[in-house]
C-alpha positions as CSV (number, residue, x, y, z in Angstrom):
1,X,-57.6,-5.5,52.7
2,X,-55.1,-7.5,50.6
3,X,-55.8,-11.0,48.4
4,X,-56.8,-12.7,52.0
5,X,-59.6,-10.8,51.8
6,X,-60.1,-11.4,48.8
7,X,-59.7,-15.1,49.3
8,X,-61.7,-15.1,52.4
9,X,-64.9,-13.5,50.4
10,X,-64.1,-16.3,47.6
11,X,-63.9,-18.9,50.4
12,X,-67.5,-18.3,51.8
13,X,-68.7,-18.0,48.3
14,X,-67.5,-22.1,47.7
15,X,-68.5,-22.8,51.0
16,X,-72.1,-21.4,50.7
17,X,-72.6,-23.1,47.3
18,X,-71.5,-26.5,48.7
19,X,-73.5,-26.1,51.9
20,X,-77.1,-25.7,49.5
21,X,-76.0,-27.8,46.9
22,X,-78.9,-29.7,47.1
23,X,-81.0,-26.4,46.9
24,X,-82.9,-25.2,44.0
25,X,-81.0,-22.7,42.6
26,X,-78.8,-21.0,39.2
27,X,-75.3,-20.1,38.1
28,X,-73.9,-18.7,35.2
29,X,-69.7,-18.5,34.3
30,X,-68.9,-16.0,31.6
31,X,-66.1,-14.7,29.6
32,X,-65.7,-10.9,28.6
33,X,-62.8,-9.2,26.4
34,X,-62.9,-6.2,25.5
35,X,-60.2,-4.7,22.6
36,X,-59.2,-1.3,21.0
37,X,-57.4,0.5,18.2
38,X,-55.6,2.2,21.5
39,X,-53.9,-0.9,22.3
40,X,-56.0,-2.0,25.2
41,X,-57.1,-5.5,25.7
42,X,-59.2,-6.7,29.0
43,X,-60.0,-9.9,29.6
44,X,-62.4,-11.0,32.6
45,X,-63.6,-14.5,33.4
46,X,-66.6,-14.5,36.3
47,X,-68.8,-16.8,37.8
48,X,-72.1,-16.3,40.0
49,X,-74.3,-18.3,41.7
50,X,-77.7,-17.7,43.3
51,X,-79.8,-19.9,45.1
52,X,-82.2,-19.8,48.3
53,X,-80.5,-20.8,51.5
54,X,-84.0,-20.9,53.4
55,X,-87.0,-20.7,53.0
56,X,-87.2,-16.7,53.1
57,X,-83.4,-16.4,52.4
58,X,-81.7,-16.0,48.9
59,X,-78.2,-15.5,48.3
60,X,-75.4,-14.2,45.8
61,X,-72.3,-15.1,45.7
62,X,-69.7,-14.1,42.5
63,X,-66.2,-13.8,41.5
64,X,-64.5,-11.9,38.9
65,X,-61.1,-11.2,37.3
66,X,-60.0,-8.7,35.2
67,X,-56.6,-9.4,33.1
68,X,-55.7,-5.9,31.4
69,X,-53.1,-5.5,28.8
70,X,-52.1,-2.4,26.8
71,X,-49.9,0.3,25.9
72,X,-52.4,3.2,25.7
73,X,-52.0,7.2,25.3
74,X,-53.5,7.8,28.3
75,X,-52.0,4.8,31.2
76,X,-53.6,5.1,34.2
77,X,-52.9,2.0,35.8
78,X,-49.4,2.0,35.6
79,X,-46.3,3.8,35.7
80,X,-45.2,2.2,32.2
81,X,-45.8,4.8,28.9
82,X,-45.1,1.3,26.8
83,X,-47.1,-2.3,27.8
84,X,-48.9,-2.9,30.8
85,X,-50.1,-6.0,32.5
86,X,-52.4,-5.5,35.5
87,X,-54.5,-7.8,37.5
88,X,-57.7,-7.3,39.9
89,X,-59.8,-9.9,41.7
90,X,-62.9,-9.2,42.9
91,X,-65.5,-11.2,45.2
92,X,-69.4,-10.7,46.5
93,X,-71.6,-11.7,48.7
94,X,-75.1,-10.9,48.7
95,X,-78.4,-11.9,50.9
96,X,-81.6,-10.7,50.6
97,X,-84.6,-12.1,52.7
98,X,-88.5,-12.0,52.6
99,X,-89.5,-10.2,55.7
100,X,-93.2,-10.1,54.4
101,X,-95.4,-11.0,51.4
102,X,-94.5,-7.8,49.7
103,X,-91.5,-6.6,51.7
104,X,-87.6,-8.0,51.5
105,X,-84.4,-6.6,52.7
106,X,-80.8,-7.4,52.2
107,X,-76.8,-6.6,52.3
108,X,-74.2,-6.9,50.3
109,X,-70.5,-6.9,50.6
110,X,-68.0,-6.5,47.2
111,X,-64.1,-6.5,48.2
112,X,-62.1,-5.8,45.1
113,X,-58.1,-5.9,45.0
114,X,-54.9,-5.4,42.3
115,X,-51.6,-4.7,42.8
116,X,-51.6,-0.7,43.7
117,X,-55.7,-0.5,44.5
118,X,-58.0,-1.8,47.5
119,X,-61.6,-1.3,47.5
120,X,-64.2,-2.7,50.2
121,X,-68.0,-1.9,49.7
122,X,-70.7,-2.5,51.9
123,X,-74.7,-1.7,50.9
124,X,-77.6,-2.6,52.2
125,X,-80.9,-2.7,49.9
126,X,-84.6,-3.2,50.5
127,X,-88.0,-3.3,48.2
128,X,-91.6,-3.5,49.2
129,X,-94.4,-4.1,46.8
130,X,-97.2,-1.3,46.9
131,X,-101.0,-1.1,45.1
132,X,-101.9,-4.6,44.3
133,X,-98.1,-4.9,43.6
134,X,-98.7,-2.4,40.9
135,X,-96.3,-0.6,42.0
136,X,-92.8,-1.6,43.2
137,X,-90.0,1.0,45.6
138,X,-86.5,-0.2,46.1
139,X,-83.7,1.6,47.3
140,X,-79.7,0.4,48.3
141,X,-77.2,2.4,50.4
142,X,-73.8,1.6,49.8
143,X,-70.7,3.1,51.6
144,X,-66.8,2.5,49.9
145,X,-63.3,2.5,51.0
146,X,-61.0,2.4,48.4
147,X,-57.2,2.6,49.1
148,X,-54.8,4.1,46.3
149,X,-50.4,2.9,46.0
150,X,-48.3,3.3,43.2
151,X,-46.0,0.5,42.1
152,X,-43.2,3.2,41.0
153,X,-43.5,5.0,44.4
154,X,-43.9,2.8,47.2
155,X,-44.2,6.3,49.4
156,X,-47.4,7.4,47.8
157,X,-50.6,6.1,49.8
158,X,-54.2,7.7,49.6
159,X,-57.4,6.7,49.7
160,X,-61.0,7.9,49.3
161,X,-64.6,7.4,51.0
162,X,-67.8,6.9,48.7
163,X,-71.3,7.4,49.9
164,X,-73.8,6.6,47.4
165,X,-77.7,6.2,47.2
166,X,-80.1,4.5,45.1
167,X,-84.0,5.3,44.8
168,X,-86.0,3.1,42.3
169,X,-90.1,3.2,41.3
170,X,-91.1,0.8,39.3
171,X,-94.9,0.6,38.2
172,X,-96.9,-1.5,36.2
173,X,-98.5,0.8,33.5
174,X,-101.0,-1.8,31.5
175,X,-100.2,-5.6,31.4
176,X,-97.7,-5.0,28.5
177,X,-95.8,-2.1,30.0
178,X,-93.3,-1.5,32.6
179,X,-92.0,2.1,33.6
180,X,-88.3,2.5,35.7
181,X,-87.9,5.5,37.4
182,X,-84.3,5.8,39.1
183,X,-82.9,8.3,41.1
184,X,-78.8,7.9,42.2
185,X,-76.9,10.0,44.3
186,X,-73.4,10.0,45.4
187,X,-70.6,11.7,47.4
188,X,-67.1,11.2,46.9
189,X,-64.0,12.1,49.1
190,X,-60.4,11.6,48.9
191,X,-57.9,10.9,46.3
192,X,-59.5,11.1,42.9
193,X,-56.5,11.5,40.5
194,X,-54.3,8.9,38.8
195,X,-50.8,9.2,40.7
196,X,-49.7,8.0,37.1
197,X,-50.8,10.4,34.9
198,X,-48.5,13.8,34.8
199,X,-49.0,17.0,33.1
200,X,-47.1,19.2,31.0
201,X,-47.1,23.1,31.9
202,X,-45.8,24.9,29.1
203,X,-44.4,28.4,29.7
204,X,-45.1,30.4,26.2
205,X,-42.5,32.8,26.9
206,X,-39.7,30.3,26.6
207,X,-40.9,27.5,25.3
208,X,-40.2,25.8,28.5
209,X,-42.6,22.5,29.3
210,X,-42.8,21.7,33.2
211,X,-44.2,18.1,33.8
212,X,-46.5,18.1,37.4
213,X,-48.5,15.7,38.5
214,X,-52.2,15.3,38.2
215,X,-54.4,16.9,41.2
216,X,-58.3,16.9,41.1
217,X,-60.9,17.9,43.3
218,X,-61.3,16.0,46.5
219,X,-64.8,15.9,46.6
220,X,-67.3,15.3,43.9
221,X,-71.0,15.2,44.3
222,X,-72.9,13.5,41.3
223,X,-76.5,12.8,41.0
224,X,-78.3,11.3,38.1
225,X,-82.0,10.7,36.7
226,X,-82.5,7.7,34.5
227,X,-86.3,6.4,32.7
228,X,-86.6,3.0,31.1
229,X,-89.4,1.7,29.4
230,X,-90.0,-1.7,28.8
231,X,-93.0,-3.1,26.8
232,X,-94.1,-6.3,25.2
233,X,-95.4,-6.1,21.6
234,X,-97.6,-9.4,21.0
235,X,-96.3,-12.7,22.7
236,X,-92.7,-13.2,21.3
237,X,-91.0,-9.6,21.2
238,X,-90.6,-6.7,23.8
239,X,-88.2,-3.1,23.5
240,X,-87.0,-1.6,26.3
241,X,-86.3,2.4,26.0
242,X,-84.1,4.5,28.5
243,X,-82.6,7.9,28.9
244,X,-80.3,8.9,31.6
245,X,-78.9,12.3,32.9
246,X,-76.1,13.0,34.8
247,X,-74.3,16.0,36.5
248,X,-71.8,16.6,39.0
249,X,-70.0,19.8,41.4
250,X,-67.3,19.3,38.9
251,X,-69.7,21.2,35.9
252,X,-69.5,17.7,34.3
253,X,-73.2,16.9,32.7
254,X,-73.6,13.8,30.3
255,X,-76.4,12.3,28.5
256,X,-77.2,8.3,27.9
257,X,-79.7,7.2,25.4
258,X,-80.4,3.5,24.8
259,X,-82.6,1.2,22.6
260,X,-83.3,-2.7,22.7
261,X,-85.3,-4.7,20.4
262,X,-85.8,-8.6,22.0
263,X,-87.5,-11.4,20.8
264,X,-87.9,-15.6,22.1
265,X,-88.1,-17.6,18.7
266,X,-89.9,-21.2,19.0
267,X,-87.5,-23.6,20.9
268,X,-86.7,-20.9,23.5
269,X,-83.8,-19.3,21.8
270,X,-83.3,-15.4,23.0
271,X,-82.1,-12.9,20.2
272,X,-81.3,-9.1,21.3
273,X,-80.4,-6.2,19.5
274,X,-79.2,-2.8,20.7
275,X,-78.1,0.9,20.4
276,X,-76.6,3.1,22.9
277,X,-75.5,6.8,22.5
278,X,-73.6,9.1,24.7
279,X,-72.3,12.3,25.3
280,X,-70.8,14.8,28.2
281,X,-69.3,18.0,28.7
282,X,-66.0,18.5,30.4
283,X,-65.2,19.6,33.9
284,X,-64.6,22.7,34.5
285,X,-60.8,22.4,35.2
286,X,-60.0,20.1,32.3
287,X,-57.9,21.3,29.8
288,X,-56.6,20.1,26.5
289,X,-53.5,21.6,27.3
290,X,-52.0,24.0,30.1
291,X,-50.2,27.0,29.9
292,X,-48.3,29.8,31.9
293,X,-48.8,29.0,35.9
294,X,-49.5,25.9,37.2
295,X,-53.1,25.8,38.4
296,X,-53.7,24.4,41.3
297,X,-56.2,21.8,39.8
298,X,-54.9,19.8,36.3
299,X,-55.8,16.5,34.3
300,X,-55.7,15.3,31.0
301,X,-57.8,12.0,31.8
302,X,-59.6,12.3,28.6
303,X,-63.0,10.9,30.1
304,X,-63.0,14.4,32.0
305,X,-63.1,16.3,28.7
306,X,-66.2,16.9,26.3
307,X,-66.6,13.1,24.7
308,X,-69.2,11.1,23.6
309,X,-69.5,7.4,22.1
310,X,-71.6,5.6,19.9
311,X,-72.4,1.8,20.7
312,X,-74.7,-1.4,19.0
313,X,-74.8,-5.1,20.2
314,X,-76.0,-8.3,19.5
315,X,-77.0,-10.8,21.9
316,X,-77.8,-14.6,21.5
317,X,-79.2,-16.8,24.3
318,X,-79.8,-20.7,23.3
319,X,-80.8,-23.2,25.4
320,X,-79.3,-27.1,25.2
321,X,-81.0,-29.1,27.8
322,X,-81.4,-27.2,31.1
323,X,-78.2,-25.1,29.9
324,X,-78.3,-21.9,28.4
325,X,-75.5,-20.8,26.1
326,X,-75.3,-16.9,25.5
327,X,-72.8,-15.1,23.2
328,X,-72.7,-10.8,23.2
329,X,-71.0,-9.1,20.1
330,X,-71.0,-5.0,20.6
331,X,-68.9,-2.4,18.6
332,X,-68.3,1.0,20.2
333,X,-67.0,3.9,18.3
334,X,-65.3,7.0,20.9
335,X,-65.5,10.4,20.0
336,X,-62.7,12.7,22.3
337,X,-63.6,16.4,21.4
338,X,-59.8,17.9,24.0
339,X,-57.4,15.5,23.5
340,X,-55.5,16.0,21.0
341,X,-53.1,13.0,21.7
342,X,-56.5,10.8,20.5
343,X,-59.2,12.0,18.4
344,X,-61.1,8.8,18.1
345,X,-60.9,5.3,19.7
346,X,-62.9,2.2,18.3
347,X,-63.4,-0.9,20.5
348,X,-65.5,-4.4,20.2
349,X,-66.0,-6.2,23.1
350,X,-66.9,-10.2,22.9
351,X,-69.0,-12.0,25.5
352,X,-69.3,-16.0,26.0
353,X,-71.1,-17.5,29.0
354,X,-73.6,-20.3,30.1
355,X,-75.9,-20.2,32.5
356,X,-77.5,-23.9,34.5
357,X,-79.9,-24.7,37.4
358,X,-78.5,-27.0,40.3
């Protein structure tokens, strides 16, 4: 599971696009970067395509790339406390075919690499249409290997298993609103820890500090519950509305709220404006700081203490021709309530992309 899978995934990907070249169909290329006042910059090209290879068949292929540079407070993707520079590719292929009027079903396969982490995904999905299609149920099973090194210890190997689950209703309420109901489950097991990240034991008797490294849990059962509401207001603007609740074995519960105004102006031109909050306890064996004995489960990943984030974006989609040009502008503020090495973290993140039929 190394960059000739990797390759090979990409490979079909070119290949399938070439083969229905003549079909009708859509792709869009896109740049992300994301940057922080804790040094971190990310920078990810992708490209998608979609387009129907049959008359019943549709397919998805992408690519993506993720070019990450920083010297954070909290590495956990490499052994280096001063700059890193990591890499990961990823690739996807993804089929879903009309088996009736109101039924389809599909698969999808996601293989992911970098230079100390392997992941292969597999999930099959399906949705059928109920109540005058009213009334829409989907659901996706998807089943993860992921495969843990370390570029400091060639010795250290690990991996973990995912098992995850997703229910979803939609229904039609009136003609100008849509409800989301979505149920996701999950079960992790394996290696969950960073084999980067160490943690200082401090003895209070003699002010002696004990550096160990980081052991978590290694299983984790999460589930969420998330509502969305979408609804058109006259003919040119809509808002769509969501909350989300999450909680897991490890006594971790957070919160999502979110908010989006949209409009089309005349011409065709999209214009998007949102708000997102969030917050979440900590699990139950994180700590800001350790003392005395070493416990037999430690971190100081500061996304597994009480946190929560604040976030608005701005979102411009403009046609020219048959090509759509889209640019996303969002500012997010970090609020870390147990780590004292970072109270706060602020970070904007910059999207440019264009989208095209073929």
């Amino acid at each position: 599971m190394r960059l000739q899978l990797i390759a090979a995934v990409c490979g079909v990907c070119v290949v399938c696009v070439a083969r229905v070249a003549a079909a009708d169909g859509n792709a869009t290329a896109m740049l992300r970067v994301y940057a922080d006042d804790d040094h971190m910059t990310v920078v990810s090209p992708s490209a998608n395509a979609s387009f129907d290879a049959g008359p019943r068949l549709q397919l998805v292929t992408a690519v993506a790339a993720d070019a990450v540079t920083g010297a954070s407070v909290d590495v956990v993707t490499s052994a280096s406390p001063a700059t890193i520079h990591e890499r990961r590719v990823e690739g996807t292929v993804d089929a879903t075919a009309a088996v009736t009027r109101i039924a389809s079903a599909g698969a999808r396969v996601i293989v992911s690499h970098e230079n100390d982490y392997d992941s292969l995904h597999a999930a099959v999905h399906g949705a059928i249409e109920l109540a005058k299609r009213n009334t829409t149920l989907a659901g996706t099973y998807d089943e993860g290997f992921e495969a843990a090194g370390s570029v400091v210890d060639p010795g250290f190997h690990d991996h973990r298993r995912t098992h995850r689950a997703v229910g979803t209703l939609t229904q039609i309420l009136d003609r100008q609103t849509y409800l989301d109901l979505v149920l996701d489950l999950s079960l992790t097991h394996g290696y969950q820890a960073s084999p980067y990240r160490s943690i200082v034991i401090e003895d209070p008797a003699s002010s002696a500090i004990l550096r160990v490294s980081e052991v978590t849990p290694r299983t984790r059962e999460a589930a969420a519950a998330s509502a969305r509401i979408r609804r058109a207001i006259g003919d040119r603007w809509a808002i769509h509305a969501s909350y989300r609740f999450y909680l897991d074995d490890w006594e971790l519960r957070s919160h999502t709220a979110s908010v989006d105004v949209l409009t089309e102006r005349p011409g065709g031109t999209r214009l998007a404006a949102g708000l997102r909050a969030y917050v979440q306890d900590a699990a139950f064996f994180y700590r800001e700081s350790y003392t005395g004995a070493v416990p037999a489960l430690r971190t100081h990943d500061r996304t597994l203490g009480a946190m929560a984030s604040a976030a608005i974006h701005a979102t411009v989609d403009h046609p020219l021709g048959e090509v759509r040009l889209v640019a996303d502008l969002g500012v997010m503020r970090m609020w870390f309530f147990d780590f004292a090495p970072q109270r706060e973290r602020t970070a904007v993140t910059l999207s440019l992309g264009s989208s095209w039929p073929f």
